[in-house]
N, CA, C and O of each residue as an XYZ file, in Angstrom:
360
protein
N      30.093   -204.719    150.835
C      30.755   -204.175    151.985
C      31.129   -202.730    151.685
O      31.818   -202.397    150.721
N      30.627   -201.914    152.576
C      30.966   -200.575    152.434
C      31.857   -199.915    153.366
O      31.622   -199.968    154.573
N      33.367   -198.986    152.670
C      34.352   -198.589    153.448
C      34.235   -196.959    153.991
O      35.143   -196.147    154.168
N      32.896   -196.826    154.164
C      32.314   -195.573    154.626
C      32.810   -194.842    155.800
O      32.278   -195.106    156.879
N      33.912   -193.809    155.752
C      34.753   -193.606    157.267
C      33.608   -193.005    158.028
O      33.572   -193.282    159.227
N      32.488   -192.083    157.450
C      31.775   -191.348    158.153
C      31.521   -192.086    159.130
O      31.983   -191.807    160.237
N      30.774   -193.125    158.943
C      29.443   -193.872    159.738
C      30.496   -194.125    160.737
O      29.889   -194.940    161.433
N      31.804   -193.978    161.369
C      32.554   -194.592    162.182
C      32.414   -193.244    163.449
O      32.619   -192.059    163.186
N      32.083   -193.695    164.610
C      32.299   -192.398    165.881
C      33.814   -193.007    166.124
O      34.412   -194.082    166.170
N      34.065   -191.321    166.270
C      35.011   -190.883    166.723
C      35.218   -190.743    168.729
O      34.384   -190.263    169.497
N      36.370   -191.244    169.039
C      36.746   -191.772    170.102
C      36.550   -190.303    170.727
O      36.752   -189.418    169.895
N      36.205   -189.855    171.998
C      35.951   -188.564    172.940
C      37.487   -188.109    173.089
O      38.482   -188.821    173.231
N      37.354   -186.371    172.995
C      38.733   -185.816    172.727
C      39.677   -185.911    174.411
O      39.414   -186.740    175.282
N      40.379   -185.223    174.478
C      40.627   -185.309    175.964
C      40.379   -184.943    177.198
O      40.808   -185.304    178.294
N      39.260   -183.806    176.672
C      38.242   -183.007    177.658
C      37.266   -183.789    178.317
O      36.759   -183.726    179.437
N      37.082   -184.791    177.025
C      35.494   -185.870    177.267
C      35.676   -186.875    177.806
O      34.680   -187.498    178.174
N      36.867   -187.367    178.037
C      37.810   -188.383    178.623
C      37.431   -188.735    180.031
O      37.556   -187.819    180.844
N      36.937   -190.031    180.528
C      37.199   -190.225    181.677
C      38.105   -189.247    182.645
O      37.854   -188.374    183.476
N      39.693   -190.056    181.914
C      40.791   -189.332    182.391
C      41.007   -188.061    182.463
O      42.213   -187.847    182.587
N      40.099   -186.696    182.430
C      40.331   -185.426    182.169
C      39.647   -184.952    183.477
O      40.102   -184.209    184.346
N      38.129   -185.726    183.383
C      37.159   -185.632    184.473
C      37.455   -185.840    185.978
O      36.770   -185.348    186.875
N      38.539   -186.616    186.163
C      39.218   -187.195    187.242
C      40.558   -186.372    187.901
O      40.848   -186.199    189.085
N      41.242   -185.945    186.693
C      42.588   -184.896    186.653
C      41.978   -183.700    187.292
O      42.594   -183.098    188.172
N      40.593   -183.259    186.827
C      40.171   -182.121    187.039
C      39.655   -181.801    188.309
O      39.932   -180.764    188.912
N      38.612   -183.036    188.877
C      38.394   -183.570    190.191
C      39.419   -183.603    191.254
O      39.174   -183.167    192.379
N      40.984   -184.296    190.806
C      41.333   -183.929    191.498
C      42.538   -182.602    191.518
O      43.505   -182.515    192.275
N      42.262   -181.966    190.801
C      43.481   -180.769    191.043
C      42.219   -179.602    191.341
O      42.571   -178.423    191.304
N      40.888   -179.881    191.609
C      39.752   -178.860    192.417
C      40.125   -179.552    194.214
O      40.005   -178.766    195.154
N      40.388   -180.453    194.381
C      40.036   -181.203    195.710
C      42.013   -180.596    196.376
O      42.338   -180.549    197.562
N      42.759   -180.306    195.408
C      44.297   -180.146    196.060
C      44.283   -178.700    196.266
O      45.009   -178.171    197.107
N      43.260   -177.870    195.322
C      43.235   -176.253    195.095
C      42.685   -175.845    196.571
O      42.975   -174.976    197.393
N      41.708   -176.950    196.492
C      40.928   -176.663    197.645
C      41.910   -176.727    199.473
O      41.849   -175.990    200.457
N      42.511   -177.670    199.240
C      42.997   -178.140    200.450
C      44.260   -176.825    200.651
O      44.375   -176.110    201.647
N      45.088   -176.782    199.440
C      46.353   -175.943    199.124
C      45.548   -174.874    199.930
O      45.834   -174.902    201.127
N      44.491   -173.813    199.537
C      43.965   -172.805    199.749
C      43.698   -172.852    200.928
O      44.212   -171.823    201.367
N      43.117   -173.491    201.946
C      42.816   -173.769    203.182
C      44.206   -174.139    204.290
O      44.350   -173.477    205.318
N      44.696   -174.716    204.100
C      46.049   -174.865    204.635
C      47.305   -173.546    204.153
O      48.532   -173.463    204.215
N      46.640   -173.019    203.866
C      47.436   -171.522    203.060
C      47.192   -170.498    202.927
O      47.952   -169.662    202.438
N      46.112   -170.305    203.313
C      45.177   -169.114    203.105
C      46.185   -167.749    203.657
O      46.537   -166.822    202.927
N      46.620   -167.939    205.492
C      47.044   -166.555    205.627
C      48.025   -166.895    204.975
O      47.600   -166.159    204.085
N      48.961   -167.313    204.536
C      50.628   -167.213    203.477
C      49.754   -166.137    202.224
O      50.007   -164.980    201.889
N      48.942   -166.847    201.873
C      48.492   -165.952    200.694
C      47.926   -164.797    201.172
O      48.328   -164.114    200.230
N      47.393   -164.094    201.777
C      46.938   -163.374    202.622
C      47.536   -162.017    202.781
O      47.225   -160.829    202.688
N      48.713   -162.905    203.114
C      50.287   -161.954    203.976
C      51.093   -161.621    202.650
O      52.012   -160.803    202.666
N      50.694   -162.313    201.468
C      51.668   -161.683    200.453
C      50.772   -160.976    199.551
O      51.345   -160.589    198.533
N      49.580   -160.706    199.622
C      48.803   -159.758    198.364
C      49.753   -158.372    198.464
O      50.277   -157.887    197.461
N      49.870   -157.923    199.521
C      50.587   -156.350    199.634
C      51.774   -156.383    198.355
O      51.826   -155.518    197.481
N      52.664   -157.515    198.440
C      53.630   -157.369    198.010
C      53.283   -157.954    196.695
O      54.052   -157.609    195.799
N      52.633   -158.493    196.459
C      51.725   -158.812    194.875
C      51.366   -158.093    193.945
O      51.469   -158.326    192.740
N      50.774   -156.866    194.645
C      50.642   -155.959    194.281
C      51.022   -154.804    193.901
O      50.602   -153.981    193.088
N      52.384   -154.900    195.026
C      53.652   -153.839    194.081
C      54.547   -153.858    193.092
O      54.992   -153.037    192.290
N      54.774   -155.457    193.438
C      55.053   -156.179    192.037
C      54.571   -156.513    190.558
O      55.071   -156.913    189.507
N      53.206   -156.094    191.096
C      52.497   -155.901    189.816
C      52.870   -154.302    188.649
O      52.752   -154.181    187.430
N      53.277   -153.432    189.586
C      53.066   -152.073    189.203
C      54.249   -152.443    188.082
O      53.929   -152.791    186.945
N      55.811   -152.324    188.552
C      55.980   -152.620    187.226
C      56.182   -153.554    186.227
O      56.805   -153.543    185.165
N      55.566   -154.296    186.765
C      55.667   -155.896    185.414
C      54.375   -155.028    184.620
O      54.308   -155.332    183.429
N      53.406   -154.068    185.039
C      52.191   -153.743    184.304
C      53.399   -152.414    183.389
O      53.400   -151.955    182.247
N      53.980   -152.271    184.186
C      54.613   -151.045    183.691
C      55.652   -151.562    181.856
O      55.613   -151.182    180.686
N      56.204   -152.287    182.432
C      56.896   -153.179    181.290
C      56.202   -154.083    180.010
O      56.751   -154.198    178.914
N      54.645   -154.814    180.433
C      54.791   -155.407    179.607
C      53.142   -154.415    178.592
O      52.674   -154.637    177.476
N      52.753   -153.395    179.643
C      51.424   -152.572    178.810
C      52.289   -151.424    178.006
O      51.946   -151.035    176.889
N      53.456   -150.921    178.700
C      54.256   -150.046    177.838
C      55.414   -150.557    176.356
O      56.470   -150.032    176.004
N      54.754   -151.627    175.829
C      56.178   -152.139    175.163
C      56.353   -151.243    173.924
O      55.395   -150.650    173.427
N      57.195   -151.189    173.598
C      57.555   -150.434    172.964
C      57.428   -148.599    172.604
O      57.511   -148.006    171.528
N      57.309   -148.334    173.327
C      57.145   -146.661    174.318
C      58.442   -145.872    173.375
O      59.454   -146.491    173.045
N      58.282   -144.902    173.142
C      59.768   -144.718    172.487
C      59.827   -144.935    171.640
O      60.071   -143.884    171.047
N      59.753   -145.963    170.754
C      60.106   -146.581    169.647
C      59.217   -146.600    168.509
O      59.273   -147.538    167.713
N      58.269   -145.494    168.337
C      57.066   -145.308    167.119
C      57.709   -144.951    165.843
O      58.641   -144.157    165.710
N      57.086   -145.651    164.878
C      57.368   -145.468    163.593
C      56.452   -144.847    163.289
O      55.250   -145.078    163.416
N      57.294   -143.540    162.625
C      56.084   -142.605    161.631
C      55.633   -141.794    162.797
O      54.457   -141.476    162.620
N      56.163   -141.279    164.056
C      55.817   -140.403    165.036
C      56.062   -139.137    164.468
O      56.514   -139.053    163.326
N      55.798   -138.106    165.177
C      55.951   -136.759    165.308
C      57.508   -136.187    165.564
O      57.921   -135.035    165.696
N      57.951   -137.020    165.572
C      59.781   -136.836    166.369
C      60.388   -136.172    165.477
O      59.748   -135.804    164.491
N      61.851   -135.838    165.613
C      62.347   -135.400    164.276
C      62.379   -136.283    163.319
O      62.128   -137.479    163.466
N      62.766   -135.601    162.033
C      63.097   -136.896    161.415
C      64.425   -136.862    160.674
O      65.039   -135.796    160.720
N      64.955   -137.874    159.998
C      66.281   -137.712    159.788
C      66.243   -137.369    158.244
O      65.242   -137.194    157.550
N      67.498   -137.319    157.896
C      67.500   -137.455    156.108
C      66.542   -138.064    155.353
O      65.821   -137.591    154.474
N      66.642   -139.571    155.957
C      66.362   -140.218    154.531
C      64.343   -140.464    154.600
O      63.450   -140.763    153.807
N      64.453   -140.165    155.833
C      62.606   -139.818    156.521
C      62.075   -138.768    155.648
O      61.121   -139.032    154.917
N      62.619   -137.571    155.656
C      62.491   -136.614    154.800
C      61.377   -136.383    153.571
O      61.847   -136.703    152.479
N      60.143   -135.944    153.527
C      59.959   -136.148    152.067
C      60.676   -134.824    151.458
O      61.153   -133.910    152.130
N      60.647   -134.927    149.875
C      61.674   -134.470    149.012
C      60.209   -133.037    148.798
O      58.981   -133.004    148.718
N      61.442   -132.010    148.789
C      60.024   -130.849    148.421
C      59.714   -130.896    146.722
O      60.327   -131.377    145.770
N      58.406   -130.118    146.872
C      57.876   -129.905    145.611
C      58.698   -129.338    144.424
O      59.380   -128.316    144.509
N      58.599   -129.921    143.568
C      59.585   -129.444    142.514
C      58.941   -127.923    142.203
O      57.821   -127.697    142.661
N      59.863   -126.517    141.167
C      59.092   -125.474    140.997
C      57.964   -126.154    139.359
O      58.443   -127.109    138.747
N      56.892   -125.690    138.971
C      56.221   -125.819    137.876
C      55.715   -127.086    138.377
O      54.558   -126.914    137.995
N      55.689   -128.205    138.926
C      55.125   -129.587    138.842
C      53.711   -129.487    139.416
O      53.809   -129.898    140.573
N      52.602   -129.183    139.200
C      51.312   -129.510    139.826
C      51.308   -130.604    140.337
O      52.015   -131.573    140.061
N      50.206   -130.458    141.399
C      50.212   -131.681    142.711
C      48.582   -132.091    142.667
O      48.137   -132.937    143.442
């Protein structure tokens, strides 16, 4: 008797699933209906979708704006490099 795990198939993940095929079937058949029974609502709000977009694009493509390390800005004390000593070759 051999306890060989290979030779054993493995059960279909949850994509391969009956149950996935059916979920998917039906949340295309509710998209569908939602969209059709909704269409002008959605329609009537792109304008304002779209201004709303400006700054959520503004906030989340600008993050951290301002705040560069190792920029061109001033710099403080301890940023500072230390000057060349006199006699020390570089």
């Amino acid at each position: 008797m051999s306890n060989n795990h290979e030779e054993h198939e493995r059960p279909p993940g949850f994509w391969g699933s009956r149950f996935s095929i059916g979920f998917m079937f039906i949340g295309a058949v509710a998209g569908y209906l939602l969209l059709t029974e909704h269409l002008a609502h959605v329609v009537g709000a792109l304008p304002f979708l779209l201004l709303l977009a400006c700054p959520l694009m503004h906030v989340f493509m600008h993050h951290g704006h301002g705040h560069h390390q190792g920029g061109n800005g001033p710099q403080t004390g301890a940023d500072k490099p230390e000057p060349p000593k006199p006699g020390a070759s570089s």
